[in-house]
C-alpha positions as CSV (number, residue, x, y, z in Angstrom):
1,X,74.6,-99.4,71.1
2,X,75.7,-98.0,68.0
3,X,73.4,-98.4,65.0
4,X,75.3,-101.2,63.0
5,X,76.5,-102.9,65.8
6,X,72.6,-103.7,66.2
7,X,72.1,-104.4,63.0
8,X,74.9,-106.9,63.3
9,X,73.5,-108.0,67.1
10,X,70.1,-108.5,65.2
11,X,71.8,-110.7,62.4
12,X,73.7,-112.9,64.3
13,X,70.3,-113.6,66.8
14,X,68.3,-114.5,63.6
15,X,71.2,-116.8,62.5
16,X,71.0,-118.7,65.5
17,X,67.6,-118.8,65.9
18,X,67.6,-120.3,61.9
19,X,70.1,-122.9,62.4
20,X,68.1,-124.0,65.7
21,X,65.1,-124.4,63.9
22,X,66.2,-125.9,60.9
23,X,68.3,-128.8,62.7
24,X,65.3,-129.7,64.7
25,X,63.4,-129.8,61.7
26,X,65.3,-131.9,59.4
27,X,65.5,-134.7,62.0
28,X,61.8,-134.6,61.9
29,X,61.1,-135.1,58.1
30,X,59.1,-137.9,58.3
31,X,56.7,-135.8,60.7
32,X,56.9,-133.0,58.7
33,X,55.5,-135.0,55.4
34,X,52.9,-136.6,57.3
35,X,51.4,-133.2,58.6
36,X,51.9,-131.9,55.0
37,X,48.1,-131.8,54.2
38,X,47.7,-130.0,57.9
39,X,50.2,-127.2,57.1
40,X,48.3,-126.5,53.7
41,X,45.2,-126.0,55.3
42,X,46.9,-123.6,58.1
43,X,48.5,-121.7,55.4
44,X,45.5,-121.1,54.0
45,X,43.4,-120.0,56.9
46,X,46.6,-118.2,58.6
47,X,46.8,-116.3,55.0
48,X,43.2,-115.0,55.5
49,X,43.8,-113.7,59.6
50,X,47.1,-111.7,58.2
51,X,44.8,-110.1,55.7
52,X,42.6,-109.2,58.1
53,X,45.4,-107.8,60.2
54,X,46.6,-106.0,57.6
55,X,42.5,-104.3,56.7
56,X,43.4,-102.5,60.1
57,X,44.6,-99.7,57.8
58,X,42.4,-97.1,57.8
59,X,40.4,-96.1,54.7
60,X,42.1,-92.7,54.5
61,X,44.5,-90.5,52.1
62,X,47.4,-90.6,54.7
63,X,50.2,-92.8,53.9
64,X,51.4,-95.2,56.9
65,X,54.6,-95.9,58.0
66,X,57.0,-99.4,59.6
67,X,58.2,-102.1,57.5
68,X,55.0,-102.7,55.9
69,X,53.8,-98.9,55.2
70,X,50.7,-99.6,57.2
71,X,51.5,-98.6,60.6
72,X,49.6,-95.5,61.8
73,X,48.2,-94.6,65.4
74,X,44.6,-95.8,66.0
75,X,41.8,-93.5,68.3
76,X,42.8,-94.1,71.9
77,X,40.1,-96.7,73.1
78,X,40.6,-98.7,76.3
79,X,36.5,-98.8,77.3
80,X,34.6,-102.0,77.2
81,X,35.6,-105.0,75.7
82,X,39.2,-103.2,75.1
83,X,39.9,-102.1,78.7
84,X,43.3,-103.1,79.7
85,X,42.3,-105.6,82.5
86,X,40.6,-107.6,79.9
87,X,43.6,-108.0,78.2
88,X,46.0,-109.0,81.0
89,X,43.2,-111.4,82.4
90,X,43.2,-113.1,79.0
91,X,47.2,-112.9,79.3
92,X,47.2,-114.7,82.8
93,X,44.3,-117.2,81.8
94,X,46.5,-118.6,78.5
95,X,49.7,-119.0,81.3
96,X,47.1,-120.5,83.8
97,X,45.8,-123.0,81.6
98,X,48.7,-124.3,80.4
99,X,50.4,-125.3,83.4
100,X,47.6,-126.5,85.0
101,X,46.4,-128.7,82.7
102,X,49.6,-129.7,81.3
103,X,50.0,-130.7,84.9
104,X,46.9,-132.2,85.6
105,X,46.6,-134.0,82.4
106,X,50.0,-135.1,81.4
107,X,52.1,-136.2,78.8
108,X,50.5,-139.6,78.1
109,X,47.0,-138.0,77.4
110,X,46.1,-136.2,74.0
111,X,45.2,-132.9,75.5
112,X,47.7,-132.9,77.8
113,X,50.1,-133.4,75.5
114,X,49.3,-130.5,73.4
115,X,49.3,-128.5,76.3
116,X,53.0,-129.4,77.2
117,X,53.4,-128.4,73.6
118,X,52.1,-124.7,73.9
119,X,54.1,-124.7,76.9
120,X,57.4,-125.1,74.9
121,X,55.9,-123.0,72.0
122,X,54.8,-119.9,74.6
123,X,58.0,-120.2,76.9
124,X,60.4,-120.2,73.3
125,X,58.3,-117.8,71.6
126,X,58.4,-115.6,74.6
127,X,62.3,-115.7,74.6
128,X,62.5,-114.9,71.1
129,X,59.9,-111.8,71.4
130,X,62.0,-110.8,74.0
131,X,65.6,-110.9,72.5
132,X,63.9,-108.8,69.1
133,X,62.0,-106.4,71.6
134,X,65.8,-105.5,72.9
135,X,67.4,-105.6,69.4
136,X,64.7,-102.8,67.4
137,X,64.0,-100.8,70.4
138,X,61.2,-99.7,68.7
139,X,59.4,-96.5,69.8
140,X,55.8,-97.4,71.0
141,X,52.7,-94.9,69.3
142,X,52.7,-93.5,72.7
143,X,56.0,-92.5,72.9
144,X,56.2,-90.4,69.9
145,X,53.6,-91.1,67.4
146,X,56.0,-92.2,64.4
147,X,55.9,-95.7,63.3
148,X,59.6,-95.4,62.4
149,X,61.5,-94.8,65.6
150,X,64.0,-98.0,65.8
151,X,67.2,-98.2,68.0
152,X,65.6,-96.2,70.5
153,X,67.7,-98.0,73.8
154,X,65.8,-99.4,76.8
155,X,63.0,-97.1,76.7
156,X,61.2,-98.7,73.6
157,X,60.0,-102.5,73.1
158,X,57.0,-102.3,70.9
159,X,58.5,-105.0,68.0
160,X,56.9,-107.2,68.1
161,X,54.0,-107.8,70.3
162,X,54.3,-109.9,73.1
163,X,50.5,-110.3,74.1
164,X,49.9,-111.3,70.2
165,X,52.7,-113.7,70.4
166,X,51.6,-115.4,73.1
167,X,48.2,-116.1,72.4
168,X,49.4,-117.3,68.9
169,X,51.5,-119.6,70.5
170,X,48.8,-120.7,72.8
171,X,45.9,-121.5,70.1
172,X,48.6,-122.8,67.6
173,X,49.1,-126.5,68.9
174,X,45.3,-127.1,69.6
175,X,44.9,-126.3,65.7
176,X,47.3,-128.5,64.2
177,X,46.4,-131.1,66.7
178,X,42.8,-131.0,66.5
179,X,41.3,-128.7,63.5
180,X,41.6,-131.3,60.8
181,X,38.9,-133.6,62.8
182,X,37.0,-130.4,64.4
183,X,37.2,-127.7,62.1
184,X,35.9,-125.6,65.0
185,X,39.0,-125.0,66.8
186,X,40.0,-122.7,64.0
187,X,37.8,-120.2,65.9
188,X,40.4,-120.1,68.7
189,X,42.2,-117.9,66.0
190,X,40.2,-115.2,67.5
191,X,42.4,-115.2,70.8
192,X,45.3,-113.3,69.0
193,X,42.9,-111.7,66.4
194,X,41.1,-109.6,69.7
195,X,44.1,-109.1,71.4
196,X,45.8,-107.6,68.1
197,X,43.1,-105.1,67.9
198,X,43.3,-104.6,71.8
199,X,47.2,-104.1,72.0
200,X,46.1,-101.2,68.8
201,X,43.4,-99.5,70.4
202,X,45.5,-99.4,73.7
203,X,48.4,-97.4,71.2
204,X,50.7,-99.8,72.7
205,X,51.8,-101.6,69.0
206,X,51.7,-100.8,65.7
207,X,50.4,-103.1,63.0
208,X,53.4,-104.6,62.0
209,X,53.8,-105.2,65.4
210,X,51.3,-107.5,66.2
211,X,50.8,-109.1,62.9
212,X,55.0,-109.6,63.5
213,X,54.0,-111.3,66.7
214,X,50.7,-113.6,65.3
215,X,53.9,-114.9,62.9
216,X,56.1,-115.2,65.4
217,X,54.1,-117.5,67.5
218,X,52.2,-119.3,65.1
219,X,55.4,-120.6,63.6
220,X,56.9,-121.5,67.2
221,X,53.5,-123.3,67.9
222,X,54.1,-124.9,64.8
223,X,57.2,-126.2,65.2
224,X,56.4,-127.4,69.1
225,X,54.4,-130.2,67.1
226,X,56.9,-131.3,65.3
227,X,58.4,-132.6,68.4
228,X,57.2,-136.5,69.6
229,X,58.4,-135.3,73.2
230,X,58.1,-131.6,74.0
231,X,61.4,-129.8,75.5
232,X,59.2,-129.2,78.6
233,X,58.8,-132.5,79.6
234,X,62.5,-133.3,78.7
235,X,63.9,-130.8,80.9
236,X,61.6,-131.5,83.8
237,X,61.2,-134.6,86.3
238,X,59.4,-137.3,84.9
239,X,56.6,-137.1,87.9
240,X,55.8,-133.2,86.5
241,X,54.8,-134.6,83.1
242,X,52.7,-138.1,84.0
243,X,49.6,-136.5,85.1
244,X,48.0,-135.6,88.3
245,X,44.8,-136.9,87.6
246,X,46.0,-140.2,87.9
247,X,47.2,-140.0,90.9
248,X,43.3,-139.3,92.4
């Protein structure tokens, strides 16, 4: 596809995506001012991770490239903590745990609740990933080593992270829901934080990349709290969403 028909592809996606968003959210104002304190605090902790994301540029004369002007390749590292089976087994244990115990606890309990939220904020977020993956074809830093290879075709789907997404999406939910009374949960931050510098280390994404994916799903996670009934549990019979556990 032809550079500015992209370009164009790309606008029309966001435009969609906006007006989706911002319908939803204006028939939720009432929510929204209630949870005004919440976002304040979010904002102010989520400020702090992106810095940290953005330290990952190395203390060195060469100048990086991508949106940002901080991408640059890291030292291959896959040993340890950083092996790739680490990463997909935290990958599969975020998908695991949200439908079982979205499942198991249901709609009418707290937790269960917020897990059918991070089940609309991972599948969304995982659509959106997905459709911008396609539109920047970006070049991965094993496929060439140049942070500013867009419009590459089929071959290339390193913007943004997917991995980072998810897990963003994932811890997301549990914060707004629970961090204000257990200040502790902010730890779960750490989720995409690791598997930021994982996706790095494995030269599979570049900075902007993953901190383009932490955004990505931390707003969709947001958002899936905005919501007194999740999408999820709209769309699927009302037996799937009561609860398992009560059924023992």
């Amino acid at each position: 596809m032809p550079i500015p028909a992209r370009q164009k592809h790309l606008q029309l996606i966001g435009e969609c995506l906006y007006f989706v968003l911002q319908s939803d959210m204006a028939s939720r104002k009432t929510n929204l001012v209630s949870q005004s304190s919440m976002m304040a605090g979010m904002t102010n902790v989520l400020i702090r991770i992106l810095a940290t994301l953005t330290a990952l540029v190395p203390v060195c004369t060469r100048a990086g490239g991508g949106p940002f002007g901080i991408d640059h390749e890291l030292p291959l590292d896959q040993n340890g903590i950083w092996a790739r089976k680490y990463q997909t087994g935290l990958e599969f244990g975020v998908v695991a745990v949200e439908a079982a115990g979205s499942l198991w606890f249901g709609n009418d309990n707290k937790l269960g609740h917020t897990l059918w939220q991070t089940v609309d904020s991972s599948a969304i977020s995982a659509v959106g990933a997905q459709l911008l993956k396609y539109g920047f074809s970006r070049a991965r830093p094993y496929q060439g080593d140049n942070p500013n290879l867009w419009f590459r075709g089929s071959c290339c789907q390193s913007f943004p992270s997917g991995e980072v997404t998810l897990q963003a999406s994932f811890v997301t939910p549990f914060i707004a829901n629970y961090a204000r009374q257990n200040p502790w949960v902010w730890s779960l931050e750490l989720l995409p934080v690791y598997d930021a510098f994982a996706r790095l280390k494995s030269r599979a994404h570049w900075q902007s990349d993953v901190i383009a994916g932490w955004a990505l799903g931390t707003g969709i996670g947001y958002w899936s709290t905005t919501r007194n009934t999740p999408l999820s549990v709209q769309i699927l019979p009302r037996g799937m969403s009561v609860g398992y556990y009560k059924r023992f």
